[in-house]
N, C-alpha and C positions, 0 to 999 in steps of 0.2 A: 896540563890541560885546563885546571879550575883558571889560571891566571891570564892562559888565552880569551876563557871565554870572559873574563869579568874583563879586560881589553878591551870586547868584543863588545859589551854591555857599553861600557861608559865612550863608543866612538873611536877607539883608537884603531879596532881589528874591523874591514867588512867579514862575515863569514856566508861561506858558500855549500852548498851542497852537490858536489858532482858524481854526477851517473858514470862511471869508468866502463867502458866494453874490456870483459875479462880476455878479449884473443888479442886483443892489437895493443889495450894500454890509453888508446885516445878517449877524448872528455865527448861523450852523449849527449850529457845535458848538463845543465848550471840550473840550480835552485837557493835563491834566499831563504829559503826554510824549506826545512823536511816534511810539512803540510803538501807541498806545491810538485812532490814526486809522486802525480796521481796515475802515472801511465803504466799496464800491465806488463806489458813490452817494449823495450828499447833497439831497435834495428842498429846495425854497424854496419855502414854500406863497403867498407875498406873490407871488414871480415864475411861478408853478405851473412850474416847468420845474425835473430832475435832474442835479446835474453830477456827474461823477469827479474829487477830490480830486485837486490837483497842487500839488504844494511852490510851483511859483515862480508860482502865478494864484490858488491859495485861502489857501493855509494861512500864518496871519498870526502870527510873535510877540510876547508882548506881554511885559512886565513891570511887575509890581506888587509897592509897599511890601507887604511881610508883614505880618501885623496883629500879630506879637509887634513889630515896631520901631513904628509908627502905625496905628491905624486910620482909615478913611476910609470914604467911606459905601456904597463900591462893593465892600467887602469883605460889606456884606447889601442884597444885590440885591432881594431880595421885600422890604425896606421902605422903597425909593426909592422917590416919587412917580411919577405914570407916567411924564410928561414925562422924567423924570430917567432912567428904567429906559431908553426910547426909545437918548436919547442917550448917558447910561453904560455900557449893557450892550449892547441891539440893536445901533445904529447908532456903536460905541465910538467906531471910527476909519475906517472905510468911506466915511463920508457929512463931506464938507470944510466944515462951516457952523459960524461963530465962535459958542459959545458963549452969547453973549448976545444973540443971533438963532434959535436953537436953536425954541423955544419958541413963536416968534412965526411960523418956517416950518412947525416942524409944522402949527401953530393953522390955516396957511392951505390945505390938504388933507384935514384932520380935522371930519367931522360932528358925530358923537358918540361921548364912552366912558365905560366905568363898570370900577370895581374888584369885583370879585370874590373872597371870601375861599373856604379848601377847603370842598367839600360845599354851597355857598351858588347860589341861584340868583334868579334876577332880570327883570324885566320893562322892556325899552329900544326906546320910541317912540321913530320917527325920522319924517319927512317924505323921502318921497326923491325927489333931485329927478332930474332926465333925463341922465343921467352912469353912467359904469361904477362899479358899489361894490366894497368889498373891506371884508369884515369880517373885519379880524384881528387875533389873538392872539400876541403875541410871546413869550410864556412858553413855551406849547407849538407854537407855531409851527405853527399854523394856519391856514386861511382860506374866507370862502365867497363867492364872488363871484355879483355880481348885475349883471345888464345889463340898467340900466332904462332902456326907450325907448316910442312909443308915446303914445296920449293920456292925459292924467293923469285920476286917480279918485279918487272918493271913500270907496269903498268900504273898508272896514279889513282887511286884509291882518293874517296872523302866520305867524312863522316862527320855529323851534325850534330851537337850536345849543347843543350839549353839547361841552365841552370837557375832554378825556383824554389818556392818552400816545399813542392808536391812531389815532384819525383826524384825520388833519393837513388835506385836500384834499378840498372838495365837490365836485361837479358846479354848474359853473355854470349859476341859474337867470335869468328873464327875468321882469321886472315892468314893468309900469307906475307910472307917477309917481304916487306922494301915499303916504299914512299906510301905516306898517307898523309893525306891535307885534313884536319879536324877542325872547323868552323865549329866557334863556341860565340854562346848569346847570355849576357846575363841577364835577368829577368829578376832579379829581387831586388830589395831597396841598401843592397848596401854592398862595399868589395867583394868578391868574389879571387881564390887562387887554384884554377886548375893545375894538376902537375902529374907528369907522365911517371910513374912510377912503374919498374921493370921488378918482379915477386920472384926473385931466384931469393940466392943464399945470403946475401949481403941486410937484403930485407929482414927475412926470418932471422938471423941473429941480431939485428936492429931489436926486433921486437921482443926477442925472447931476452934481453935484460929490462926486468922488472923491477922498480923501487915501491920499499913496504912504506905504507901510509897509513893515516889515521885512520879508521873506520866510521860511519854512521855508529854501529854497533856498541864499539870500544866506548866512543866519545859518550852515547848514552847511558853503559855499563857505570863508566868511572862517576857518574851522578848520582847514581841510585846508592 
């Protein structure tokens, strides 16, 4: 740890301070210093539920090559593909799945998704089948859940999702099975990846492999 941070001192390491939501694994927030984690509660809009930041259960450190020594492709986040955004930035270190599996476990919880550039908006047919949905956005860290049960239809369904820095969390609605047209609008100043996400079993053991990381807490202990 001393050798990271003295790294970390003379340029070589940036260091980060990330807020982890304990139910999913994904990155809340990003802080250059542990001054700058002033908020009481952090919302997960993927797990709908708020938690209060605690050194030694959220707050994770990380360190990364500075882009004056190498650049890497994680130093421009909005031009990793999504898969790559998923697991480079959302799910960095949270989520324990080998790299070259990555891809293949998302793929098996994943309906549909589409990119999103600023100001762009877009129209994403889906079929939906009888499964709990979860349309979300990792950028803004968003979500709208859909609990579809019931006989399926034919009729064509649509539904409107704007994505901003304001509203993170819908109201979950209820549908029935089959066609839904979902018009999306981005509205913030940078990409945007909504992605259809289907919350059966494939998910949940997605999520429940967890990798141990370094602590706010630890990192501070091993100073003193």
């Amino acid at each position: 740890i001393s050798a990271f941070l003295h790294a970390a001192r003379v340029g070589i390491f940036d260091i980060s301070w990330n807020v982890l939501c304990p139910g999913c694994g994904g990155v809340l927030d990003t802080n250059a210093t542990l001054k700058t984690l002033q908020k009481d509660e952090y919302t997960c809009a993927l797990c709908s539920e708020g938690y209060s930041p605690t050194l030694d259960e959220m707050v994770e450190v990380t360190f990364t090559v500075s882009p004056r020594i190498r650049r890497i492709a994680a130093h421009n986040p909005h031009e990793l593909p999504l898969v790559e955004y998923f697991r480079q930035i959302y799910w960095a270190s949270g989520v324990d799945v080998p790299d070259e599996d990555f891809a293949k476990r998302l793929e098996a919880f994943s309906l549909e998704d589409i990119e999103l550039a600023p100001g762009e908006k877009a129209l994403l047919p889906i079929q939906l089948p009888s499964e709990f949905i979860i349309v979300f956005e990792p950028v803004t860290h968003s979500a709208q859940f859909i609990d579809v049960k019931g006989e399926p239809t034919k009729e064509r369904r649509s539904l409107s999702l704007v994505f901003d820095r304001d509203h993170v969390q819908n109201q979950t609605l209820e549908m029935q099975p089959g066609p839904l047209r979902i018009s999306l609008e981005n509205r913030t100043d940078t990409r945007v990846l909504p992605t259809v996400f289907i919350a059966g079993q494939a998910l949940h053991d997605f999520l429940g492999k967890r990798r141990p990381f370094l602590t706010a807490k630890r990192l501070l202990t091993n100073q003193t």
